[in-house]
C-alpha positions in Angstrom: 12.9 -20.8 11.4 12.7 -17.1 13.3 10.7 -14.8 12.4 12.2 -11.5 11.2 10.6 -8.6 10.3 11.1 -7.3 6.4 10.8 -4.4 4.8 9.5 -4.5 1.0 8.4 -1.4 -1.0 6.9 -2.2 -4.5 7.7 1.1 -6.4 7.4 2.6 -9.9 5.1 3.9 -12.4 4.0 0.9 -14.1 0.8 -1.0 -13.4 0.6 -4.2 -11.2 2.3 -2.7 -8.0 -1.0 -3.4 -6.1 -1.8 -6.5 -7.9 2.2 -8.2 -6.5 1.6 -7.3 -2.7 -1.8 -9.2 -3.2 0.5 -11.7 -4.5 2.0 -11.7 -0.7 -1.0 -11.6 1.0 -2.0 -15.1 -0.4 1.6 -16.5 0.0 1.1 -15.6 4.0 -2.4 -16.6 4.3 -0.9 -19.9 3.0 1.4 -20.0 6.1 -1.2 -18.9 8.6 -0.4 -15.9 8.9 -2.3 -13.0 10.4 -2.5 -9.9 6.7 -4.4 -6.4 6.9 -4.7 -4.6 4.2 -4.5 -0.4 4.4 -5.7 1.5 1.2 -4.2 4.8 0.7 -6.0 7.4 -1.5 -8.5 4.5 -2.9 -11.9 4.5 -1.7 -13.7 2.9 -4.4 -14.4 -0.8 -4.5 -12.3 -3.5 -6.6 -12.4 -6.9 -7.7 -9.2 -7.9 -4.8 -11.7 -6.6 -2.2 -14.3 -8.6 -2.6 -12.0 -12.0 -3.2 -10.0 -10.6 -0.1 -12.6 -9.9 2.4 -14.1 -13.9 1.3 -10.8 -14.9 2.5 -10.9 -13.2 5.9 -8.8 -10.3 5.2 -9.3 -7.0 7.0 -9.2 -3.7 4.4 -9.2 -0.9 5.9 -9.8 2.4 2.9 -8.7 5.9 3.6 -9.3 7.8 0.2 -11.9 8.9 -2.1 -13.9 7.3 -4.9 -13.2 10.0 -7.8 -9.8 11.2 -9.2 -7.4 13.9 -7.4 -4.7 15.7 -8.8 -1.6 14.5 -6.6 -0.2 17.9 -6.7 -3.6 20.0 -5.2 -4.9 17.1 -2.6 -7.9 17.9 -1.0 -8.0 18.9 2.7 -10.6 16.1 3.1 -8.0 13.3 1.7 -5.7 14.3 3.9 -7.5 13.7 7.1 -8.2 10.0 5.9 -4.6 9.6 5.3 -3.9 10.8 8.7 -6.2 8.8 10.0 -5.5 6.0 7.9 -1.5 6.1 9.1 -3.1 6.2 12.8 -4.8 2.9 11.6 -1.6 1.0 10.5 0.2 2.1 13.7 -2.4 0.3 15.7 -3.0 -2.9 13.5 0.8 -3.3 13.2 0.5 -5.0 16.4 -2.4 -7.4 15.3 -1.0 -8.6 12.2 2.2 -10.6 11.0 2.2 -8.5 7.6 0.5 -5.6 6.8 0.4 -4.1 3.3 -0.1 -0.6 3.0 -1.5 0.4 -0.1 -0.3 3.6 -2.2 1.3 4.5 1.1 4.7 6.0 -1.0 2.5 8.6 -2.9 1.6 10.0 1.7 5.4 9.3 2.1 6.3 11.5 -0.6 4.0 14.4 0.0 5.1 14.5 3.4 1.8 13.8 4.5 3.0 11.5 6.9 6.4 12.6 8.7 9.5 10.7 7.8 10.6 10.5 11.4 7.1 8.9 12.0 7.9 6.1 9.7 11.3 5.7 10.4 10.6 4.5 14.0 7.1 2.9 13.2 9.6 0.4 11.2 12.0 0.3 13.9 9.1 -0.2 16.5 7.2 -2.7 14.4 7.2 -6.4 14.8 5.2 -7.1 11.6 6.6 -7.7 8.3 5.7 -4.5 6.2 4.8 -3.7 2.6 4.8 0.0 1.1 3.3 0.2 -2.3 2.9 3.4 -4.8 4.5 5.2 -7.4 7.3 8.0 -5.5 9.3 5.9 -3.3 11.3 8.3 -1.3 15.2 6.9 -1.3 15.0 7.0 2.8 12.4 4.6 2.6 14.4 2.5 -0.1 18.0 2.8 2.2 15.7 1.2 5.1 14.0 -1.6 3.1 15.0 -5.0 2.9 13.8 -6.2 -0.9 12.7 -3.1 -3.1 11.2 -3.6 -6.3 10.5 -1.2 -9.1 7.5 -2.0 -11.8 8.9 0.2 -14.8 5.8 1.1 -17.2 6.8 0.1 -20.9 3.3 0.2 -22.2 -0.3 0.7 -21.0 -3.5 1.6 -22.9 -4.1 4.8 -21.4 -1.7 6.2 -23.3 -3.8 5.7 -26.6 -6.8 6.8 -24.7 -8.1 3.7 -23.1 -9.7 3.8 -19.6 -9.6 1.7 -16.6 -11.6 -1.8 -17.0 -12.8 -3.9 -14.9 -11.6 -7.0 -13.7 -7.8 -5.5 -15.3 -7.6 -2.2 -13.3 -9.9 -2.4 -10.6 
């Protein structure tokens, strides 16, 4: 069978979009297959990292341990996206799929340029995976499989907070 490159985006405000392209990354490690993994935004450490990194899996984290308004990024935060995008241009060579983490929320807040994008997935050979809440529709019109987590119900809407081992 041929390889052919894909496009998924895993979209929408409920919880787990990280959680199913770490679903992926184990299906291809289970084929052989050469996975990076590009955080966007996140900076502090998880439960996936160290389970990943066991498994030989490169993560690469351009973000910030503590919480930032979306709407007032820091100047900061956006360098490391900048420099994280300049990242997943150069491992997109290296790797047969590359996830890249909270990506949509950059796409979204035109931190990275659409035109960029548009011919980094033209240009790529590796299959790619765009996570994060904000999809823009381009990006959707140009993927292959696009899935959308819908939030129904999550605890920090009574108050609860983020727990390990569930949330990071």
């Amino acid at each position: 069978m041929d390889f052919k490159k894909r496009v998924l985006i895993i979209t929408g405000n409920g919880k787990g979009k990280t959680t199913a392209s770490i679903g992926i990354i184990i299906r291809s490690l289970g084929h052989k297959k050469r996975v990076a993994l590009i955080k966007f935004f996140k900076g502090q450490k998880s439960g996936e990292d160290k389970i990943l990194k066991k498994l030989g899996i490169e993560i690469y984290k351009f973000g910030q341990e503590q919480f930032f308004n979306p709407k007032k990024i820091p100047k900061t935060l956006k360098r490391k996206i900048q420099q994280g995008w300049e990242q997943t241009q150069k491992l997109s060579e290296q790797v047969d799929l590359l996830i890249m983490d909270e990506v949509n929320l950059a796409l979204a807040g035109d931190l990275i340029k659409k035109e960029e994008v548009k011919n980094f997935i033209k240009n790529s050979k590796a299959h790619l995976v765009f996570t994060g809440r904000f999809a823009p529709l381009w990006l959707k019109r140009l993927a292959d499989t696009v899935s959308e987590i819908k939030d129904i119900k999550h605890k920090y809407q009574n108050g609860g907070g983020p727990e390990k081992g569930i949330e990071w």
